[in-house]
N, C-alpha and C positions, 0 to 999 in steps of 0.2 A: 504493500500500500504506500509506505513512504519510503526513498531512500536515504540509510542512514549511513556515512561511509568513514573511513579514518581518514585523518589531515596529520601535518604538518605543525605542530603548534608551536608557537611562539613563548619563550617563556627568559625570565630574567635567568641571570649567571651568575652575577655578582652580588654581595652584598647581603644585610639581612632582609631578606625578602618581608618581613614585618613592616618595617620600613616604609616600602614602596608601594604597597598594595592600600589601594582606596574602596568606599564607600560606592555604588552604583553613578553616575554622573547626575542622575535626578532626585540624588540624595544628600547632597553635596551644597549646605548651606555657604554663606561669603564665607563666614569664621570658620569653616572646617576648610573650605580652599585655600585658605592661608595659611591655616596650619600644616595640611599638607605638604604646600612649597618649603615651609621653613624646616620639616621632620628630613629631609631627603634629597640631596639635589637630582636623584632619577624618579624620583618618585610619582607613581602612575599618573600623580591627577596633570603633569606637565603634557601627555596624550588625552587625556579624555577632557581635559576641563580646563585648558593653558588659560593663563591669568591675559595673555597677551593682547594688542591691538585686530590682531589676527590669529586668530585663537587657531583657525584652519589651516592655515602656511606653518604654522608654528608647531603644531601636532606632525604635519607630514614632515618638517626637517627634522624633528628631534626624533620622531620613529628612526627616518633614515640612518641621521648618524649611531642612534642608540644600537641599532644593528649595524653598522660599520667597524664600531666599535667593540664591540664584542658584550655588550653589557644587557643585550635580547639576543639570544639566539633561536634559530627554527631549526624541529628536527630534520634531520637530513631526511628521513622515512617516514611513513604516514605511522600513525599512529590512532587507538581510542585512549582514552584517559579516562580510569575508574576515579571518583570525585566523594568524597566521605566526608561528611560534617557530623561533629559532634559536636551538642550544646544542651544546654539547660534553662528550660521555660517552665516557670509558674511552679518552682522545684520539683520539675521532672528532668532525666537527663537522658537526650534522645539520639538517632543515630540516622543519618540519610543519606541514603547512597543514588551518585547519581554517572553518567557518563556523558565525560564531552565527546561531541562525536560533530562531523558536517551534516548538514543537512540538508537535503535537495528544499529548493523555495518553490515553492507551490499557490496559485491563486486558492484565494479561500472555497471557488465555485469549483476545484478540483475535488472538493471531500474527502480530502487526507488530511490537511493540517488546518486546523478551526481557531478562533477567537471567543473568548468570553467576555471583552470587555470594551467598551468605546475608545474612540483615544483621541486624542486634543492634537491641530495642528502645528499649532509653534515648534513642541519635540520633534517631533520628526521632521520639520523644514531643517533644522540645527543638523539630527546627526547626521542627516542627507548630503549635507555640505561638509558633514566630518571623513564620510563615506568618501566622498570624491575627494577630499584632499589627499586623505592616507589609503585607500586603498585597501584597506584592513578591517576586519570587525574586532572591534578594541574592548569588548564587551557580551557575553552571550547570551540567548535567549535561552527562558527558563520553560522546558514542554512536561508535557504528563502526559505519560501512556498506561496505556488498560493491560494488566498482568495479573488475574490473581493470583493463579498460580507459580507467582513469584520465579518463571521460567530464566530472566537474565538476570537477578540475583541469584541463582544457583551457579547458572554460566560464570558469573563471574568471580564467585566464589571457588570453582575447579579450575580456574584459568593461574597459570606462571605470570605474576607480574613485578616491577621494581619499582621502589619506591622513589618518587620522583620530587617530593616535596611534604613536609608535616610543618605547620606552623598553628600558633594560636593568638586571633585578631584581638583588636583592641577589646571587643566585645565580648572577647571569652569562645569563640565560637573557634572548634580548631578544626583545621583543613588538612586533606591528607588528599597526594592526587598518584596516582599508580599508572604506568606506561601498560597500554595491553594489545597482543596481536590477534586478531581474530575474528575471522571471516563470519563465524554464526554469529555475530553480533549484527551484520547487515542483513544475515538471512532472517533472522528472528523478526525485527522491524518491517522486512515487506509483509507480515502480514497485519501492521498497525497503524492506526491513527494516531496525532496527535494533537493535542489543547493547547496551546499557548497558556501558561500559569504566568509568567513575569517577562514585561517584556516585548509588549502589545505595538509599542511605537517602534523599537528595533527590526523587529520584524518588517512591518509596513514600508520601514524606511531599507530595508535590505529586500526587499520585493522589488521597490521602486528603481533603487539602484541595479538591481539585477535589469529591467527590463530597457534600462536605459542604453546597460553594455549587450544587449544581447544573449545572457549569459555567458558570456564569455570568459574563458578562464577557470576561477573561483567562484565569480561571480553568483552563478547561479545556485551556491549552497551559503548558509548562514553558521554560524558556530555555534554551538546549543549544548545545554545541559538536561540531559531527559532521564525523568523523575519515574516512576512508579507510582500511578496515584494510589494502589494501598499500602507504600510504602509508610513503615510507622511512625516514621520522623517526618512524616509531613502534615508542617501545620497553617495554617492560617490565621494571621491575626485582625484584628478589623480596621478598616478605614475611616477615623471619628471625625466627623463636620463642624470645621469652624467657624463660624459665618462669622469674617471682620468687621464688615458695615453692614449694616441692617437700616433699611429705612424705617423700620417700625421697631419700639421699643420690647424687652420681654414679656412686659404683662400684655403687650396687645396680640401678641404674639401664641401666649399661651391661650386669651379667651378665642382666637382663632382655632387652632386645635382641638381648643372643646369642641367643636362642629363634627369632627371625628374622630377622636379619638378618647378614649376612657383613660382619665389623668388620676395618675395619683403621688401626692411627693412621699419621696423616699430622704430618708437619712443618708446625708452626706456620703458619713464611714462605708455604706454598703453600694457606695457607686468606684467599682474600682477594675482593673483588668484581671482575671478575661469576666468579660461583663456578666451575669448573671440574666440580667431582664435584655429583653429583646430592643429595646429603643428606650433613649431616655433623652428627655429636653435641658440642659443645666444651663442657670443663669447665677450670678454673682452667687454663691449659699446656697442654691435651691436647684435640686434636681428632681424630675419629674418624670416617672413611667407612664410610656406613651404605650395604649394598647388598642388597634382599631378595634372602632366598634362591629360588633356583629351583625348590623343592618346593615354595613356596606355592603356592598354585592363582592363577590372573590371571581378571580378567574382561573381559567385550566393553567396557565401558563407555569412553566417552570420558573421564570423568573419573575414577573408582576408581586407576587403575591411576599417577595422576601423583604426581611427588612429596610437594606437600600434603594429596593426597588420604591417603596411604599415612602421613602424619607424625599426620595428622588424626586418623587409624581405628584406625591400629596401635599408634600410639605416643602423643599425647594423651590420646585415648581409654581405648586398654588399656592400656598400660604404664604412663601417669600418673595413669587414672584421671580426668582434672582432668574436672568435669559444666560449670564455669560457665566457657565461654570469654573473657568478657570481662575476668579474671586476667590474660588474656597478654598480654605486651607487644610490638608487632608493629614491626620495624625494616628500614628499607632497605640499611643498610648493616651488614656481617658484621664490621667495626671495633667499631660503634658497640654493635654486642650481646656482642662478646666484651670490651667495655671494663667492661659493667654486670655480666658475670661475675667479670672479675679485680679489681674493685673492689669487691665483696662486694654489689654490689647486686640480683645476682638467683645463683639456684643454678645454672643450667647454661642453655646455648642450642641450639635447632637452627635450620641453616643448611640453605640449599635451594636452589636452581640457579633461575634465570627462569622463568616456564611460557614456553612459547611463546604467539607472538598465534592461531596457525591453532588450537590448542587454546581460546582462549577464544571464539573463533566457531564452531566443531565443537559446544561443549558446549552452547551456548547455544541454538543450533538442532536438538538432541536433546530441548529440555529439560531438561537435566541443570544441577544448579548445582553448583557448585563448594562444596568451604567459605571462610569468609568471610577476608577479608585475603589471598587467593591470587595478585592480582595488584596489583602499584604501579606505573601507569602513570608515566611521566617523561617530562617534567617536568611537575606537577600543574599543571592550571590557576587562575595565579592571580589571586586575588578581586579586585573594585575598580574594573578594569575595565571593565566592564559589567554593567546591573542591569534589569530588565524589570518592568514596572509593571500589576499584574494589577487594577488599578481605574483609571478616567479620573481625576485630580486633577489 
């Protein structure tokens, strides 16, 4: 169904690889880009996120010379690469095995590789022009394929591999990447779809590029990191809504709400990650379970009926009004949104429960997308690591 094939990957030689590996590029506030520049003079974010006047000219010299120099090298042979993170959430400590592998790029109307989620055009006008500077996918996408029976983590567990890299990020989250040869890795895959999990506008934007060269080369495969959705380290965490400006104040806000939805405040202490209630309104002190009411009409739909779907329609939509989504400010943790409330920096927040993973693979095999920011995969794959070189140099 998809073709999944080994590359050539690109990876640092020098140095403490801790060091130089960054944060995804849409994660990547001013003050962590600065920090960045000052932790490491190779250090990834001078590729993916240069502070520069020309941030594009400036990514493809310093690729160039960075491989001139010897300080990225490509393997000489193609290669897959077993991908292992261990981390610890909500004091569980969990384990996700994943492998980088290319990916043939595929229109979504081919019915191999699908989307769950909408996606804003400003990112991908950027990496598109990151794309045509360097030449390279400086960043992978993150897929999920359908296995119960857990057939390529067996494979990969019977397979001779070398350990190619172990380190542990700033985060706590340690990486371990294993070089592997092996051809039933691509037989396995033709018979699979895949979902895009992380990584919606990469993709879009390595489609685009591909059809610009022709596929030509590289081109027409992406770098990718592909999951197991019943893999047991995979989690989801949520996407919490920060509405900065609000033309309407909280109480007008909330007696809107009452129109559909069954409010009730909750105590502070019990508003915390990973959320417990399905939707919650907070404003300065005061947080509010939001429960539709049961005279609204429901639909079949896989997605309509989940919580951001319902926060999306009902309440961005109508209640706020707000037309240009990219206003909102999208948070993982329900702290960190009720902090930029009580600090005056945004008007009020909504908070919202996980999606489920079986939900993001239901929706996505209906066709249905989701709206955008609905899920945050954890722990994001981070950059630096590995790089895939869509021209021979």
């Amino acid at each position: 169904m998809v073709e999944v094939l080994p590359f050539k990957g690109i990876m640092y030689t020098t140095g403490d690889i801790k060091d130089v590996i960054t944060e995804p590029y849409d994660k990547i506030p001013k003050e962590l880009q600065v920090r960045y520049y000052e932790r490491n003079p190779h250090n990834f974010i001078r590729l993916n996120l240069p502070m520069d006047g020309d941030p594009y000219g400036s990514a493809r010299a310093t690729l160039n010379e960075w491989l001139r120099k010897g300080i990225l090298a490509k393997d000489q042979t193609p290669h897959f690469y077993e991908y292992v993170e261990k981390f610890t959430i909500f004091g569980s400590t969990r384990r996700r095995t994943g492998v980088f592998a290319a990916v043939k790029i595929e229109d979504y109307s081919e019915k191999k590789i699908y989307r769950h989620e909408r996606t804003f055009t400003g990112p991908k006008e950027d990496r598109l022009k990151m794309l045509r500077a360097t030449n390279a996918d400086l960043e992978p996408v993150f897929f999920l394929y359908d296995d119960p029976s857990m057939e390529v983590e067996k494979l990969l567990d019977s397979l001779p591999k070398i350990r190619n890299l172990d380190l542990t990020d700033d985060g706590g989250v340690r990486h371990i990447i294993y070089r592997l040869n092996s051809q039933e890795i691509t037989d396995i895959f033709k018979s699979k779809k895949l979902v895009i999990a992380d990584g919606h506008h990469r993709y879009e934007t390595a489609l685009a590029f591909s059809k610009e060269n022709n596929q030509a080369g590289n081109t027409g495969y992406v770098m990718a990191v592909l999951v197991n959705r019943y893999d047991p380290g995979l989690v989801i965490l949520p996407s919490h809504r920060v509405i900065v400006n609000s033309k309407f104040n909280p109480q007008q806000v909330l007696e809107k709400l009452e129109e559909k939805f069954e409010i009730k405040e909750v105590p502070i202490e019990f508003i915390n990650d990973p959320l417990k209630m399905d939707m919650v309104f907070y404003f300065k002190g005061h947080g509010f379970d939001l429960k539709l009411k049961e005279n609204l009409p429901k639909t079949t739909s896989t997605v309509e009926d989940i919580n951001v779907s319902i926060l999306n329609n009902l309440v961005i939509s109508g209640v706020l009004a707000i037309t240009n989504r990219e206003t909102i400010k999208f948070t993982r943790w329900a702290t960190d949104a009720m902090q930029d409330v009580n600090e005056g920096n945004a008007s009020f927040a909504f908070l919202v429960k996980p999606v489920d993973p079986k939900v993001v693979w239901n929706a996505a095999m209906n066709d249905e997308v989701m709206p955008e920011k609905s899920t945050d995969f954890y722990p994001k794959l981070i950059s630096g690591l590995m790089m895939f070189d869509l021209l021979e140099r």
